[in-house]
C-alpha positions as CSV (number, residue, x, y, z in Angstrom):
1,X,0.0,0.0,0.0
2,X,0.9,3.4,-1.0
3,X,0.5,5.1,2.2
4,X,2.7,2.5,4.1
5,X,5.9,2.9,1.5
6,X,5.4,6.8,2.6
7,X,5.4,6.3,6.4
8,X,8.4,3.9,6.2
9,X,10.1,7.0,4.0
10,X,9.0,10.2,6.1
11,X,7.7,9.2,9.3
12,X,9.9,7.8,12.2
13,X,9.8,4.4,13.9
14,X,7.3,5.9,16.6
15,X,4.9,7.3,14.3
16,X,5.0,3.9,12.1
17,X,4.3,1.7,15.2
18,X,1.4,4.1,16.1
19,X,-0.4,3.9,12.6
20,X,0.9,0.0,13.0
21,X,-1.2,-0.8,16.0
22,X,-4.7,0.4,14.7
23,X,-6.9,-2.4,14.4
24,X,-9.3,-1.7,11.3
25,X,-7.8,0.4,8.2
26,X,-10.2,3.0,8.4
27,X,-8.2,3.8,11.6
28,X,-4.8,3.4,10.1
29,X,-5.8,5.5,7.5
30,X,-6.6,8.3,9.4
31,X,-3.7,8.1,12.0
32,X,-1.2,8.1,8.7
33,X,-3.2,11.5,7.4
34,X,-2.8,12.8,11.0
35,X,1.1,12.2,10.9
36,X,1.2,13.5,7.8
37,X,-0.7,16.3,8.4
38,X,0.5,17.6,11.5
39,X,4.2,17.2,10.1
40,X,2.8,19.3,6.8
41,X,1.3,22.0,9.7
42,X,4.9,22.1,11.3
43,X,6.8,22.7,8.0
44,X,4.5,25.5,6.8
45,X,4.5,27.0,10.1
46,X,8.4,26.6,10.0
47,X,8.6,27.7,6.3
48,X,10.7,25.0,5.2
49,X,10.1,21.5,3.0
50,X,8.4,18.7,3.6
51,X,12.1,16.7,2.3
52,X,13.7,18.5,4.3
53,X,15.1,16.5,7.3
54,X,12.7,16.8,10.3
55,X,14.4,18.4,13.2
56,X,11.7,17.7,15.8
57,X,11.2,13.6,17.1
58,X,7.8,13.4,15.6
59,X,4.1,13.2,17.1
60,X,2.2,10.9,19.3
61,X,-1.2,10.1,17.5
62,X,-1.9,6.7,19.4
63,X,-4.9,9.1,21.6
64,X,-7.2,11.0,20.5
65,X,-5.3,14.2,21.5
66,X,-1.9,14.3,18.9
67,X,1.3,15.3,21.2
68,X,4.9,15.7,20.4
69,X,6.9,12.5,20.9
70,X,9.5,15.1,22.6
71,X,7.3,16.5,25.4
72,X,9.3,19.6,25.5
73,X,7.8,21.1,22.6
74,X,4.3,21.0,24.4
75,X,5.6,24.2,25.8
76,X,7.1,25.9,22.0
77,X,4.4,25.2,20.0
78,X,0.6,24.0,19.9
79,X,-1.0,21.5,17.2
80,X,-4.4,22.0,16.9
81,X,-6.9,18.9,14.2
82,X,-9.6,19.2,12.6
83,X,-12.3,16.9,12.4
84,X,-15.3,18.9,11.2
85,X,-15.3,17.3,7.7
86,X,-15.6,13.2,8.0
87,X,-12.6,11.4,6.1
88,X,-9.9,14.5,6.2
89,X,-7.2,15.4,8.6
90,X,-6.8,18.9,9.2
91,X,-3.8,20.4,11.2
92,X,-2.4,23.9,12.2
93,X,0.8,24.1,14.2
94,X,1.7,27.6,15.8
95,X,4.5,29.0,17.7
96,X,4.1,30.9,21.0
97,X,0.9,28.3,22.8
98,X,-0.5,30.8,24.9
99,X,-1.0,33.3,22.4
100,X,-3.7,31.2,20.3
101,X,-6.5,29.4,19.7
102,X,-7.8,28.8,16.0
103,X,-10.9,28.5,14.8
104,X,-11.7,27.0,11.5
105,X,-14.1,28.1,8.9
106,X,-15.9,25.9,6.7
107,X,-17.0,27.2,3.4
108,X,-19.0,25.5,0.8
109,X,-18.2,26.2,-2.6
110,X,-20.3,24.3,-5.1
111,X,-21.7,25.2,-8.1
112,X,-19.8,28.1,-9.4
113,X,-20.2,28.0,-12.2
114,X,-16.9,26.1,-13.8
C-alpha cells in the first residue's frame, strides 16, 4: 500500500508503530493522514520542505489528543486537528501556545459556475 511505503520514507519508527497498532484500516488510515498532516502543519508554520530532514522527534497520534513524541515542545508550539469534515485530517501548528487558539471556517463552494 501506497501510504505504508510513505510512512516507512517520512515518518519515524514511533509514528510507524502508532499507525501500525490500529486495528481496522479505516483507523490506520486516518492516523497516517494525522502524521502526515500535522508534520505538513509544522513545515508550513516553520517555512521549510516537507524533504527536508525533520528536526523535531515526531508526534504521538496513538490518543485521540496528537502530542509531540519530545514533550518539551508542548511548551514551544501547539498542534491544533480538525475533524469537522468526515474522512480528512486537518492540522495547524503555531508557535508561542498561549497566544492562540484557531478556529476554523468551513466554506461550501459548489456550483460556481466552472
Amino acid at each position: 500500500d501506497d501510504k505504508h511505503k510513505i510512512a516507512e520514507r517520512f515518518f519515524n519508527s514511533e509514528e510507524v508503530a502508532s499507525i501500525n497498532a490500529k486495528k481496522t484500516e479505516s483507523e490506520k488510515d486516518l492516523a497516517f493522514f494525522r502524521v502526515w498532516t500535522l508534520r505538513e502543519a509544522y513545515y508550513k508554520m516553520e517555512g521549510t520542505g516537507i524533504g527536508l530532514p525533520f528536526d523535531i522527534d515526531g508526534f504521538d497520534v496513538s490518543g485521540v489528543k496528537a502530542h509531540f513524541l519530545c514533550r518539551e515542545y508542548d511548551d514551544k508550539y501547539a498542534i491544533f486537528e480538525f475533524d469537522e469534515v468526515p474522512g480528512y485530517a486537518t492540522s495547524i501548528c503555531v508557535k508561542n501556545p498561549s497566544a492562540c487558539k484557531p478556529e476554523l471556517s468551513l466554506i461550501e463552494l459548489a456550483n460556481i459556475g466552472y
